[in-house]
C-alpha positions, 0 to 999 in steps of 0.5 A: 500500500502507498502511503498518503502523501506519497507522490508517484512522481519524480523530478527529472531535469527539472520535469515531474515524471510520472512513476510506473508502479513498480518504480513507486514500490522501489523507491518507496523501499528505499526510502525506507532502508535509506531513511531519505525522502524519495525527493532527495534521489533520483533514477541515476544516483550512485549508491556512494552519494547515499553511503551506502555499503555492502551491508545496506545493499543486502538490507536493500536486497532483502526489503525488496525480497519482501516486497517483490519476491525472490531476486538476485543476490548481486542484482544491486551490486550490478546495476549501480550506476 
């Protein structure tokens, strides 16, 4: 369920985009592990401006598991930009 007040939009170059449901449900996940605002990242931000570490990216992995079902264990580690 997405939370009120959650918009599934996101800036990009300055534009307001809409999200498909499953990029609201990701970045709804990261927000949560990350403890940000979704406002505060964006599609092509890099893990180290989060500081995020190998131990996060498996709390990553994990809370997606939860909400998505089985995924690659190296999934993040591959596509990090």
């Amino acid at each position: 369920m997405i939370d009120e007040g959650f918009a599934p939009h996101l800036l990009i170059g300055g534009l307001q985009q809409p999200l498909h449901p499953v990029e609201v449900r990701v970045a709804r996940v990261f927000s949560e592990v990350l403890k940000r605002p979704v406002s505060e990242m964006g599609p092509h931000d890099t893990f180290e401006r989060f500081g995020v570490d190998s131990l996060l990216v498996i709390s990553l992995t994990t809370r997606l598991e939860k909400e998505f079902g089985p995924v690659p264990k190296p999934l993040l580690f591959e596509h990090n930009p």
